[in-house]
C-alpha positions in Angstrom: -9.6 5.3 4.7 -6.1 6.2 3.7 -4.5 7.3 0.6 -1.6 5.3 -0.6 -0.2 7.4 -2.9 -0.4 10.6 -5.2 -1.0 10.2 -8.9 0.9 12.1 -11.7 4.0 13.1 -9.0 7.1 11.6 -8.6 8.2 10.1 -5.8 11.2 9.8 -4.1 12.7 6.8 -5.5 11.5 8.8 -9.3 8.1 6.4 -10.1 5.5 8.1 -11.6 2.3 6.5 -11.3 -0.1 8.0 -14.0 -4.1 7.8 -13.4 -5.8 4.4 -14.6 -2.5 2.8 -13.6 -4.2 0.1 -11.1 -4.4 -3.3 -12.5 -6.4 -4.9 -8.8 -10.3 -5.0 -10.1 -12.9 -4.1 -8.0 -13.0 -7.3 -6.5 -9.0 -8.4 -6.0 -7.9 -7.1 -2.9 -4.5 -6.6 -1.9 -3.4 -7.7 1.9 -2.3 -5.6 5.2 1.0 -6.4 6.9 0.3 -5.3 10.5 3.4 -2.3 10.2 4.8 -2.8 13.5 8.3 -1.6 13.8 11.4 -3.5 11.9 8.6 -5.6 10.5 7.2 -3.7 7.7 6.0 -5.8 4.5 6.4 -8.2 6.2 3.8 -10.3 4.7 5.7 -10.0 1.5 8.9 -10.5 2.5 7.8 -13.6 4.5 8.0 -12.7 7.9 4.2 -12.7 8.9 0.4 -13.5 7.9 -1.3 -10.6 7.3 -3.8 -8.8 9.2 -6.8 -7.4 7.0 -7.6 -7.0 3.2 -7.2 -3.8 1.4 -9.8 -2.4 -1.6 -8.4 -0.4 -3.8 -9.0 2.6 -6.2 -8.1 5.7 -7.7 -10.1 8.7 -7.2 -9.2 12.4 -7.3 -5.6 12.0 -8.6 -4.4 9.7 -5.8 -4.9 5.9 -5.0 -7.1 5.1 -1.8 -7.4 1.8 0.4 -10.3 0.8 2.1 -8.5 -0.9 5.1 -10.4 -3.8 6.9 -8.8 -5.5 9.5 -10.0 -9.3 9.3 -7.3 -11.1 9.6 -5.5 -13.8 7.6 -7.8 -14.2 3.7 -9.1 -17.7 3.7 -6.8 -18.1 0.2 -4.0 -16.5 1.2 -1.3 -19.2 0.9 0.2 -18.4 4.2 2.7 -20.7 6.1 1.0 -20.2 9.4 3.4 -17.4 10.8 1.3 -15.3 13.1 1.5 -11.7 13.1 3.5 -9.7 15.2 0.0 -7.7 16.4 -3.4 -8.9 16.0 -6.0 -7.3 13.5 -7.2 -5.8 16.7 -4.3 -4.2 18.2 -2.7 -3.0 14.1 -5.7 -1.1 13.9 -5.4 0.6 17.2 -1.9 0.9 16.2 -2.5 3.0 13.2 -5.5 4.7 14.7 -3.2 6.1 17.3 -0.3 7.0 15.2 -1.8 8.1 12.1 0.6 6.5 9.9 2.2 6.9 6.2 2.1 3.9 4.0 3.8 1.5 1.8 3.0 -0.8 -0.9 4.6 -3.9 -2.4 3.8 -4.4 -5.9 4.2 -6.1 -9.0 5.2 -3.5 -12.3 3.1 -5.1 -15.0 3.9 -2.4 -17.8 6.5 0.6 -17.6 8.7 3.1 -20.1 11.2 5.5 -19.9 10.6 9.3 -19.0 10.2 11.8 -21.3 12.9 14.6 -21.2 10.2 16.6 -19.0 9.6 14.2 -17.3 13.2 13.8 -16.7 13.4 17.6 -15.5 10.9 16.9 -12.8 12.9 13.6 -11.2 11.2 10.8 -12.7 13.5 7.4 -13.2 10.7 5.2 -14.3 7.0 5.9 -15.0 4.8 3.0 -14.4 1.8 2.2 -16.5 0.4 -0.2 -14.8 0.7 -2.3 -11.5 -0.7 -4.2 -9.1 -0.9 -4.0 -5.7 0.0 -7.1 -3.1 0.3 -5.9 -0.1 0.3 -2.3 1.7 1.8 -1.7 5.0 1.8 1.4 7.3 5.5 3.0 8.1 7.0 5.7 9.2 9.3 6.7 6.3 6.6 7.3 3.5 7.9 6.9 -0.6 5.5 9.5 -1.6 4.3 12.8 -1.0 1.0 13.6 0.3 0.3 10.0 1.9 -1.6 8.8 4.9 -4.4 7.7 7.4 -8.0 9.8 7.3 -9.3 7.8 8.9 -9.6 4.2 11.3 -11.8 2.5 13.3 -11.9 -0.6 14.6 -14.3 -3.3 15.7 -13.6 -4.3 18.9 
């Protein structure tokens, strides 16, 4: 279990995610980049299959992932690049280190800050998005962020 971000507070690049932002359904789940160092997104930025699926959804004021480490999604179109850690060893990984994380996503709807909004650092408030891929780092983009929990199979 691990929270991805926290709703309703800016974060350090100014996005403000507001409740009910989520566009992924129940059933669209977004991908896991195995995080290891220098190679973080890397499923999105082309450098790597990914290593599990990710459900998604927003409860108390913050956006959670349910992290399962399968491997590569049969309809992922991948280009055969294998990860730099196996589903195995990525969740031993974050189980040890207790990571932050990141997400790559697509901004399907956004405006411009109010002037209080302003005052508290927001750039940008997005009204909705979706969520590709999330990846565990180091160097979080929002406060309040991280791993609960992990266990692994195997």
């Amino acid at each position: 279990m691990v929270v991805l971000c926290t709703l309703n507070h800016p974060d350090r690049e100014g996005d403000l995610i507001p409740d009910n932002a989520l566009a992924n359904g129940a059933t669209e789940l977004a991908v896991v980049s195995a995080g290891a160092p220098g190679k973080e997104h890397g499923v999105i930025n082309h450098d790597e299959d990914p290593v599990g699926t990710a459900r998604l959804y927003e409860k108390d004021g913050r956006l959670w992932a349910e992290v399962n480490y399968d491997g590569v999604p049969k309809d992922w179109p991948h280009d055969g690049t294998p990860p730099s850690l196996t589903p195995g060893q990525a969740c031993n990984a974050v189980n040890k280190m207790r990571p932050a994380w990141s997400v790559g996503y697509q901004v399907l709807a956004k405006r411009d800050p109010t002037p209080a909004e302003r005052a508290r650092g927001v750039r940008r408030v997005i009204l909705k998005w979706r969520i590709v891929e999330i990846s565990p780092v180091r160097e979080p983009g929002g406060a309040a962020v991280g791993t609960l929990e992990a266990s692994c199979a195997a």
